[in-house]
N, C-alpha and C positions, 0 to 999 in steps of 0.2 A: 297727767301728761297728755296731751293730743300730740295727733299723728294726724300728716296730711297724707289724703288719697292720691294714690299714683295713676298718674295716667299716662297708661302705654299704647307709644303708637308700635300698630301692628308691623310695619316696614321695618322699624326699628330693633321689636324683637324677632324678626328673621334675621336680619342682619346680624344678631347676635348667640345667633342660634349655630353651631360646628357642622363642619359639613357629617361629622360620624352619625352625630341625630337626625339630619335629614337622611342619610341612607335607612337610618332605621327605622324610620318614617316612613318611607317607599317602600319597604320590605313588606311593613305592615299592610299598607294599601294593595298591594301582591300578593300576601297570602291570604286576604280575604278571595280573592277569584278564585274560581273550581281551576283544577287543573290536571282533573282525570284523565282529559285527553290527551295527554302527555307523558300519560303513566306508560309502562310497558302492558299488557294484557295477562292476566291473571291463570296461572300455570292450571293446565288439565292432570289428573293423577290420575293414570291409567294402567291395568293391571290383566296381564294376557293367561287365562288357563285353561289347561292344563302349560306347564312348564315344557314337556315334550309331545311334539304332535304329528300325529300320523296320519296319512288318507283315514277317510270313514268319520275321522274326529270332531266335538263338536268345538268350536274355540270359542271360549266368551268372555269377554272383552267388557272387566268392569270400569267404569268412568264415575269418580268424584270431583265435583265440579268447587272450587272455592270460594264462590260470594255466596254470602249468606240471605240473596235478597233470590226471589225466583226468576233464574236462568234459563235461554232457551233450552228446548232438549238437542241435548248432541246429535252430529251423526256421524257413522261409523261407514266406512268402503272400501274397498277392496276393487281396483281398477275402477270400470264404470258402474260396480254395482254396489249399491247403497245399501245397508243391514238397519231393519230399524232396533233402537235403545226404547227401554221403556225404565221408567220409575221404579227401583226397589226400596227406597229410601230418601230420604229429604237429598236432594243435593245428588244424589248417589242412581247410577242408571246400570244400564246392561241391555248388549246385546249380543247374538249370538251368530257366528260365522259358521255354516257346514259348508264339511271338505267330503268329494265322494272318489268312488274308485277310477273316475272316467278323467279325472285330473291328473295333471303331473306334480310329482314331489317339488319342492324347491322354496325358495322363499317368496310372502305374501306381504306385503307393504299395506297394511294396515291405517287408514288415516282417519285420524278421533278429531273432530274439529265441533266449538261449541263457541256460543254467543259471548262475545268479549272477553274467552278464551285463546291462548295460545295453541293452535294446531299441534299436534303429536305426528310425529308417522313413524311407527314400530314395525320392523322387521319379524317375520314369524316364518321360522324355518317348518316346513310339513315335510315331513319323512315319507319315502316309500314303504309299499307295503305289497307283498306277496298272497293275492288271491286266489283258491283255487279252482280250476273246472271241471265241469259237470257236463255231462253228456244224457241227456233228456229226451226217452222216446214216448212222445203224448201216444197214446189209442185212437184208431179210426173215428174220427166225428169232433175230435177235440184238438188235433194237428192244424196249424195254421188259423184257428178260430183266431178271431179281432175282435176287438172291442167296439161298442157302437158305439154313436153320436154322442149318445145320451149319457151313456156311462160313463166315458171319458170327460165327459163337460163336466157333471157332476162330482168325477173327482178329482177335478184339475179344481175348480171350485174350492172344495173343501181343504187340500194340500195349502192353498194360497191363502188359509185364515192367519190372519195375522190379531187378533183379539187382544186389548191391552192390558186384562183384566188374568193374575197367574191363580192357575188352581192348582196347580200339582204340589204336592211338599215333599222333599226328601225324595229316594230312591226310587225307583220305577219294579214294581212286583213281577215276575214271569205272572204271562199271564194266561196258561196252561202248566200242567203237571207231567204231561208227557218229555219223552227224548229229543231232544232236539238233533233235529236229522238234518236241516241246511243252514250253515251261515251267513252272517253279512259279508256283499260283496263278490259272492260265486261268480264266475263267467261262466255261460253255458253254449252249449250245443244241441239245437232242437229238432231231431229225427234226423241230424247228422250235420245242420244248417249251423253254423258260428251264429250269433245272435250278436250282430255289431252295435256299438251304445249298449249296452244291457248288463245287468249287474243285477246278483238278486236282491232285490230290493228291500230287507227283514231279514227273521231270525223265522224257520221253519221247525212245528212242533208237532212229532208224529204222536196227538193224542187221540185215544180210542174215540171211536162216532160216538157221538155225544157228549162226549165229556166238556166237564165248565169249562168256560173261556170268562176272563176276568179282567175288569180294567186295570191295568197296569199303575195307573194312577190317578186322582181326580180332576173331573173334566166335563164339560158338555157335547149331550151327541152332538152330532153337528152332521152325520149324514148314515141314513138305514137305505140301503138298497136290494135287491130282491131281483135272483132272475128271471121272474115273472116282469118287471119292470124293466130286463132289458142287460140286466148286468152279467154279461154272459161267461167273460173271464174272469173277474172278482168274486161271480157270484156271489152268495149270502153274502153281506158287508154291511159291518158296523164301522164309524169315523167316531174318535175323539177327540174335540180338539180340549189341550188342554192350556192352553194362553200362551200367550207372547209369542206365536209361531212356532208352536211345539204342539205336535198334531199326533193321532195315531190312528195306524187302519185296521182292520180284522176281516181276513177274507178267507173266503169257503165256509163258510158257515151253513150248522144243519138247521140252525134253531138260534132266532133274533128274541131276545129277551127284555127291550128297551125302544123307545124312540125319540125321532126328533126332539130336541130341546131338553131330554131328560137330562140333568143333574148328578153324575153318579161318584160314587169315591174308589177311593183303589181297594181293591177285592173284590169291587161288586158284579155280580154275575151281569153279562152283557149280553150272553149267548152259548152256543155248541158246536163243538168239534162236526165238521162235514166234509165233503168233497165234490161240493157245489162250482159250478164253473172252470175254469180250465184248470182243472187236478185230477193227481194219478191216482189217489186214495186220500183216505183222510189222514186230515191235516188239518194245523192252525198255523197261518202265515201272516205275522205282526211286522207292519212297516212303523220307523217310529221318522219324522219327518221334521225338518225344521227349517223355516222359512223357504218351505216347497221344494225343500230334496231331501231325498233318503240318506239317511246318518249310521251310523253300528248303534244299536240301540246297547250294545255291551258295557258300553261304559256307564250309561244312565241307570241301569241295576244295580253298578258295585259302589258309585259313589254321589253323592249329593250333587247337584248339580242347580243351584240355587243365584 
């Protein structure tokens, strides 16, 4: 048997083509274009702790981000001021918010926004919180002393490290053995004077002259100073910073045990109990700082803060 070849004109077979095939047609032709831009933006998973927060507290504000490809880094603020996020994991960031005593309780409107991300803005209620005062008479010579140029630069300087790289793990160690004689957040009174702005800045630890003083956890120095050098109220001072804007200070010191750039881990001896620069007797006064203000270092002893 032969068969004759057909020849089809093209007009033809449109003509005979339903209009339901050509929509399906054009669909096809349609859903080859991108059409991402048209997508809604890709939800932030953002996660606020501690659960209840009070002045002193530090809040940190974890962000997991949903595309799998590399996103910009978030940012995280609070009115005009901006918190930087750093890297804890693929996709996954953190940053950290300190609340001090010189603030008012109330709520904090939190805004996480990230690249091709949908903006968040989370409510975070901060509780009040009852501080107590102190009434502090310095000794002839050390009443009214100031800080110098140098001092102050220097640790305005170091406070402000904000270093990408985290070394701390887990818990933060006491980092003396002595009683702890002042809290976070005392107001004071200075030879009868209110001290307006001022809040004790640490956790004060009446340890015998000499005794270890210890990095609380590990970190690079990042600032030794000496009142030979100038530092007249911090006297003896060791800095650590220990990454992501988590800093720590060590002042009155008898006996510096470390310097710049060293390396150290938590336990390791950093120094000695003194009463170097504007103090009543010895003492170790641990400020512990985060993104250049003073926080309750209280909480960072009893629980992870990772």
């Amino acid at each position: 048997m032969t068969t004759k070849a057909q020849v089809i004109n093209p007009q033809n077979k449109l003509k005979r083509v339903g209009v339901s095939s050509v929509t399906k047609m054009l669909m096809g032709m349609f859903a080859a274009v991108p059409i991402a831009l048209t997508l809604p933006a890709e939800a932030l998973e953002v996660q606020i702790l501690p659960e209840k927060v009070k002045l002193g507290d530090t809040i940190s504000v974890l962000i997991e981000l949903e595309r799998e490809d590399k996103p910009g880094i978030p940012t995280v603020t609070v009115g005009e001021q901006t918190y930087p996020a750093f890297e804890i994991a693929p996709n996954k960031y953190r940053a950290f918010i300190p609340t001090t005593p010189l603030e008012k309780a109330g709520v904090r409107t939190v805004t996480v926004s990230g690249e091709g991300q949908r903006q968040r803005n989370l409510a975070v209620f901060v509780g009040d919180r009852n501080f107590p005062i102190q009434r502090i008479n310095l000794p002839p010579g050390k009443a009214g002393v100031k800080a110098t140029e140098y001092e102050l630069e220097r640790v305005k300087e170091f406070k402000a490290l904000q270093t990408p790289d985290k070394y701390w793990d887990g818990v933060f160690l006491r980092p003396n053995q002595g009683r702890m004689t002042t809290t976070y957040g005392v107001r004071r009174y200075y030879n009868g004077k209110f001290a307006n702005d001022y809040y004790h800045r640490g956790l004060d630890y009446a340890g015998a002259a000499g005794s270890a003083v210890v990095a609380p956890a590990a970190g690079k120095v990042a600032l030794v100073g000496t009142v030979s050098q100038g530092f007249i109220v911090h006297g003896n001072v060791v800095g650590i910073d220990h990454g992501q804007g988590v800093t720590s200070i060590f002042m009155h010191l008898s006996r510096i045990n470390v310097k710049e750039g060293d390396m150290v881990k938590a336990g390791q001896l950093i120094g000695a109990v003194g009463s170097t620069g504007a103090s009543t007797g010895p003492h170790l006064h641990w400020g512990l700082y985060v993104n250049g203000k003073s926080i309750d270092p209280s909480s960072w002893k009893t629980k992870i803060i990772d």
